[in-house]
C-alpha positions in Angstrom: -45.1 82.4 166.7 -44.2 84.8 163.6 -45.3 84.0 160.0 -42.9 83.7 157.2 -41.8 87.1 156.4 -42.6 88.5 159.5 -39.6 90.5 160.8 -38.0 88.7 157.8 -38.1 85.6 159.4 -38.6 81.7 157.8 -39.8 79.3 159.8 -37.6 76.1 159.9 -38.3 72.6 159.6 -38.3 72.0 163.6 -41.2 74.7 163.7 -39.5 76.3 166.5 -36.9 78.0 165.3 -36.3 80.7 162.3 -33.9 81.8 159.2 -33.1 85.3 158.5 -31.9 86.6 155.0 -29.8 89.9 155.2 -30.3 91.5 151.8 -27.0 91.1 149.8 -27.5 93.3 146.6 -26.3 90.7 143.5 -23.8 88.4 146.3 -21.3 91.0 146.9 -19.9 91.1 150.0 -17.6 93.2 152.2 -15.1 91.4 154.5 -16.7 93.7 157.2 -20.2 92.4 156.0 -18.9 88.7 156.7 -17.3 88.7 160.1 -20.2 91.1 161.1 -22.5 87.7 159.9 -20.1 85.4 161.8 -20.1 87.3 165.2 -24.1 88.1 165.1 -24.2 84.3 164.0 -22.0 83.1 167.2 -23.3 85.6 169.6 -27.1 84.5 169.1 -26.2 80.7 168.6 -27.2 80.2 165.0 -27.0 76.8 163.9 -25.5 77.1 160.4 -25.2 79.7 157.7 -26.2 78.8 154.7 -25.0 80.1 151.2 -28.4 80.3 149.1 -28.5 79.7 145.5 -30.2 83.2 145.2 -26.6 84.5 146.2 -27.9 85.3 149.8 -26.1 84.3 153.3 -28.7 82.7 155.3 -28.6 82.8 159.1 -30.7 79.5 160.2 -31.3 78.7 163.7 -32.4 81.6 165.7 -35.2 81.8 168.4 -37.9 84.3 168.5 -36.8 86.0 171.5 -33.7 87.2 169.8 -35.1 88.3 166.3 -35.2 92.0 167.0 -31.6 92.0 168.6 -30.2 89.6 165.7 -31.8 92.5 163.5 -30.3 95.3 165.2 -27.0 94.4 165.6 -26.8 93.4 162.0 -27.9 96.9 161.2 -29.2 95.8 157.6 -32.1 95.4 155.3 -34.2 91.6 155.2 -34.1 89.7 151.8 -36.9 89.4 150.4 -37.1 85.7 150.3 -40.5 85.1 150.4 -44.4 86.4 149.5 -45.7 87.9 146.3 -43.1 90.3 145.7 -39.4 90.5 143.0 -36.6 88.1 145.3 -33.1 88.9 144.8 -31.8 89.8 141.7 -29.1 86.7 140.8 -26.5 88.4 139.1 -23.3 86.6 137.4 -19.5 88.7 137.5 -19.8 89.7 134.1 -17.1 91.7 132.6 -15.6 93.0 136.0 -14.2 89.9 136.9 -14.5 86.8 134.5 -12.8 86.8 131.1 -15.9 85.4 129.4 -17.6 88.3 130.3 -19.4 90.6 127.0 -21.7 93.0 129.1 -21.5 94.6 132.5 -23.9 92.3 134.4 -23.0 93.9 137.8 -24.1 97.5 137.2 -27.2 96.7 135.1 -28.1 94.5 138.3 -27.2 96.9 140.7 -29.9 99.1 139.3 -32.7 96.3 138.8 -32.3 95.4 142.4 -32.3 99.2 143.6 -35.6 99.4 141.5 -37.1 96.0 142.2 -36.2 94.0 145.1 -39.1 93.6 147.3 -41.6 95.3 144.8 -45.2 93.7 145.6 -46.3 91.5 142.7 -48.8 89.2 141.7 -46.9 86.4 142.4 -42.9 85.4 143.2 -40.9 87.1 140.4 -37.0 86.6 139.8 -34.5 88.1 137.8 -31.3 87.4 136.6 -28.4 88.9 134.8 -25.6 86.9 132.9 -22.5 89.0 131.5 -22.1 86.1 128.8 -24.6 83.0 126.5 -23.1 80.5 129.7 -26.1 82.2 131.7 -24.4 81.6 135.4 -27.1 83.2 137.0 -29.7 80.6 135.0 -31.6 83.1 133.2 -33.3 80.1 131.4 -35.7 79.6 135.1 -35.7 83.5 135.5 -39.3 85.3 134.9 -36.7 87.9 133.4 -33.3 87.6 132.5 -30.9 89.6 130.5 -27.5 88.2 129.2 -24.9 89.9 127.3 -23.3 89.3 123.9 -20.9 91.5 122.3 -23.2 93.9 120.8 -26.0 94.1 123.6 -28.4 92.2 125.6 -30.7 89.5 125.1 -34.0 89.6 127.1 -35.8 86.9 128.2 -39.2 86.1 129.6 -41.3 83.6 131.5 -39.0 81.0 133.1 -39.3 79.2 136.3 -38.2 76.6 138.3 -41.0 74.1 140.8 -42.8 71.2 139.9 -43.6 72.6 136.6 -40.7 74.5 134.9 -40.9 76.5 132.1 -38.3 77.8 130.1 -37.3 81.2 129.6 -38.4 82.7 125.8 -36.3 85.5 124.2 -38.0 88.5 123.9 -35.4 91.1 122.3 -32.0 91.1 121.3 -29.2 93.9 120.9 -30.0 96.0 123.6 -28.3 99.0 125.3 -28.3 99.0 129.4 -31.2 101.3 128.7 -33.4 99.5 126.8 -33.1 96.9 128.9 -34.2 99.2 131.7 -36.7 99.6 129.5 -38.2 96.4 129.1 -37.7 95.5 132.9 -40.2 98.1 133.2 -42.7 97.5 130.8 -42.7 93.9 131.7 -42.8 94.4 135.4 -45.9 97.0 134.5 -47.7 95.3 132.2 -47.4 91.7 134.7 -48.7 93.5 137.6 -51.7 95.2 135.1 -52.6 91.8 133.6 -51.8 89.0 136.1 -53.9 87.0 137.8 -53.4 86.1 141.8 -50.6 83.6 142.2 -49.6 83.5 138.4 -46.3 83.2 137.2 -44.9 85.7 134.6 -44.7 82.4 132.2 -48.2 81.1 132.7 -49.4 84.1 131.9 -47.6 84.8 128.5 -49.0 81.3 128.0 -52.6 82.4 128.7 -52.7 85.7 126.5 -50.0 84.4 123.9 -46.5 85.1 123.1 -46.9 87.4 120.4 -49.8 89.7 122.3 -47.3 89.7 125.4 -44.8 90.6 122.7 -46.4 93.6 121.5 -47.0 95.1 124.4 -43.7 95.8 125.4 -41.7 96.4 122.5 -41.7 99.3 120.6 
């Protein structure tokens, strides 16, 4: 039987059968990506596909014996979708498409998932972008979020959802695509240098303080 994450596979409920999670950079989609989902779906008899709220198509239902060939013929990259490591970036239309949008939320997440998805970490880490203060992609439960006013970003830090959430604290404000590049890497750094096993971004701002987290990654 294959472990969770194991050829990108997650064990279902019926402990027999398995999800997979294609990697779909920030939800966008072709229409040739989604009738190549429905005929791998159908061909393999998949039970259901499953829209996940981290923007991902989920293909639930498989058997073992056909995880490599479901894999092949999908001719993609897993989702990282669980173990240690930065899940999909949630990312919100932003200015491309919805008329509330201030900021480009869909480049700016482009290149935090080209940078991040699947980086090993010291515990689950997610990340999401907003193009406007209505945070669709619920920055406020995001270990780091950016959202975008008319004159730059707003960073925040150390939210999560589970059985103890936490909201999200702003850490800067103002800030150019760049320096929120910036601070993605500083905080994704300085988390991986200073973590303990298993701890949440917010649990551990909460154990060295706001302020000290604070100073060591702004300017």
């Amino acid at each position: 039987m294959l472990k969770n994450g194991e050829k990108g596979v997650v064990l279902q409920r019926d402990k027999s059968t398995y999800a997979i999670v294609p990697h779909v950079p920030m939800g966008v989609v072709t229409p040739a990506f989604l009738r190549k989902i429905a005929e791998v779906a159908e061909k393999y008899g998949a039970q259901a596909l499953k829209l996940t709220s981290a923007d991902r198509i989920a293909i639930v239902g498989l058997h073992e014996k056909d995880i490599d060939a479901v894999w092949a013929d999908l001719d993609t990259q897993p989702g990282a979708a669980v173990g240690a490591c930065v899940r999909s970036v949630k990312v919100c239309p932003g200015n491309t498409f919805c008329q509330l949008g201030q900021r480009d939320s869909l480049s700016l997440g482009a290149e935090l998932d080209k940078r991040y998805h699947g980086y090993s970490m010291p515990s689950k880490f997610k990340i999401g972008i907003s193009g406007c203060v209505n945070q669709c992609a619920e920055n406020c439960i995001k270990d780091l979020g950016f959202w975008g006013k008319s004159r730059g970003w707003v960073a925040t830090v150390g939210g999560n959802g589970g059985s103890r959430p936490r909201l999200a604290q702003v850490l800067a404000t103002g800030l150019s695509d760049e320096d929120a590049l910036d601070i993605a890497e500083k905080t994704v750094r300085y988390y991986v240098e200073n973590a303990k096993k298993r701890e949440r971004l917010g649990k551990m701002i909460e154990r060295i303080g706001f302020d000290e987290f604070k100073k060591a990654i702004l300017p």
